[in-house]
N, C-alpha and C positions, 0 to 999 in steps of 0.2 A: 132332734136329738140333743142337741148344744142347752135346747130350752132345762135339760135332765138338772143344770148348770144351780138354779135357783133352790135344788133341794140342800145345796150348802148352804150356810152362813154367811151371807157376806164378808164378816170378818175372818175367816179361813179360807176363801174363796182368792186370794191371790197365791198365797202359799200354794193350793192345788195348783194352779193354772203353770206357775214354775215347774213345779215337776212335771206336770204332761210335756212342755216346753223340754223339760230334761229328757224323758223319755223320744221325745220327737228327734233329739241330737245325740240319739245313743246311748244315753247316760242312766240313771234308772230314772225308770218313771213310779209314777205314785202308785201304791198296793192297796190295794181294796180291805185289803183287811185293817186298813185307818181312817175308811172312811165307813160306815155300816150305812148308811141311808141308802143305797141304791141296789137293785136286786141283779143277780150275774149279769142278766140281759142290758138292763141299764146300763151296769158300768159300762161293760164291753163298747156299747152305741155312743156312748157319754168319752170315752178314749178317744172309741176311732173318729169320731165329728169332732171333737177338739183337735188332733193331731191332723186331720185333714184340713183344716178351718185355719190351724196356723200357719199350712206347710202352702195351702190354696193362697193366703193374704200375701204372702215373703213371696211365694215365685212369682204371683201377677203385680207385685209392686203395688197393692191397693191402699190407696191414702187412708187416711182416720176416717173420712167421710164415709167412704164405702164400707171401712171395715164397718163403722159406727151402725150403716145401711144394711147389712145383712147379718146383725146383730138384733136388727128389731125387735123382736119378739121377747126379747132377755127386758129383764127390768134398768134402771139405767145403773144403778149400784152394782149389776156383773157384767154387764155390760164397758163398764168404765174401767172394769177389774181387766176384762181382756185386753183392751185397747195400750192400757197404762202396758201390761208385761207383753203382748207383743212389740210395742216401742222399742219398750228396754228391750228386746231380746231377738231383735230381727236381725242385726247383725250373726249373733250367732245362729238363728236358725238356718240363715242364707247361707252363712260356712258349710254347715250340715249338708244341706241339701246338693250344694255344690260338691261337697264329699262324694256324696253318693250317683251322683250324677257323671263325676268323672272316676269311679272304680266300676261302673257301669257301661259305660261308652270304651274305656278301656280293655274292654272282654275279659272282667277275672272275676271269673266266679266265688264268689266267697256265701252264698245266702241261698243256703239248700231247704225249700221245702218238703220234707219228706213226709210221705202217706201212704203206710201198710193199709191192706183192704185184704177183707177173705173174701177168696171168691164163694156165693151161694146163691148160684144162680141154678142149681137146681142141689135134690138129694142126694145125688153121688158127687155131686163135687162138692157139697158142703161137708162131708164127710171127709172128704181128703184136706181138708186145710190148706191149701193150696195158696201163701203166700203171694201176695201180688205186690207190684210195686208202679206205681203211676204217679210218670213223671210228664211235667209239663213244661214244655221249653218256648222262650221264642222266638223266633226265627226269623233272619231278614233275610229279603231275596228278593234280588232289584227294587233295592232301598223300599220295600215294603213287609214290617215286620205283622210276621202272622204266628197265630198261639199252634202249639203242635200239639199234641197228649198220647203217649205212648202207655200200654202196660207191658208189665215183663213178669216173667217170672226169673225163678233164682237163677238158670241156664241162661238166661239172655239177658239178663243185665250183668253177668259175669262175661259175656261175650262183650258187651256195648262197656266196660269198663275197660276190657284189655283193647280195643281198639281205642277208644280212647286214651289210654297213656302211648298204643305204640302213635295217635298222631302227635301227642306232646311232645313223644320224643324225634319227632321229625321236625316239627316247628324249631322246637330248641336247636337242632342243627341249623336251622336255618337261617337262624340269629348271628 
């Protein structure tokens, strides 16, 4: 994926690398519509394998050597383009990551993936429109977190909403 890397220019090839860098610390990342050379697909693999690639290097603490090592495949001129701005920008990404690590550990949900789905699982239910909503949580219990996946419909996640604020409003008493 990272190899997607070499349809840039060298010479514009640090500038991107920064903004994916931005994007990985919340900030905006780089828009495809300034870069034409790669088709939806590409970009998307070409974000997420750099974003993962820098966030992978900063939490394992991986020296130049390694990073330089699983870089192989890149030629050495993007190859040295990555290296040179994660340097420079590991400190910040390590903030980042540490961000999000302790607003995560701290149980506040702030980062809803939401996903309408019609049900048409057969002819009469594809006819009703029948809004769905699937959510996927995850759950620890006895310190082993497991994925849940719930569907609802409009009646039951209006159920699972009000009990949800009345245990908020329990907890907050109990602050």
């Amino acid at each position: 994926m990272i190899k997607l890397l070499e349809k840039l220019p060298p010479n514009e090839c640090a500038k991107f690398l920064h903004r994916v860098v931005d994007g990985v610390c919340g900030r905006n990342p780089p828009r495809m519509t300034d870069y034409s050379m790669w088709s939806l697909t590409e970009w998307l693999e070409l974000l997420d394998g750099l974003s993962s690639f820098f966030r992978f290097a900063v939490g394992k603490k991986c020296s130049d050597e390694e990073v330089l090592e699983s870089l192989g495949d890149l030629d050495s001129g993007h190859r040295d383009a990555v290296l040179t701005c994660l340097k420079g920008r590991r400190d910040e990404i390590r903030h980042a990551l540490l961000e999000r690590t302790n607003a995560v550990s701290s149980a506040q949900l702030q980062d809803f993936d939401w996903q309408i789905k019609l049900a048409l699982s057969s002819d009469k239910i594809s006819s009703l429109q029948m809004a769905l909503l699937n959510l996927n949580l995850d759950v620890k219990q006895d310190g082993v977190v497991k994925p849940v996946s719930i569907e609802l419909n409009r009646e039951e996640l209006q159920t699972l909403i009000s009990s949800l604020e009345a245990a908020n409003k329990v907890v907050l008493q109990l602050k």
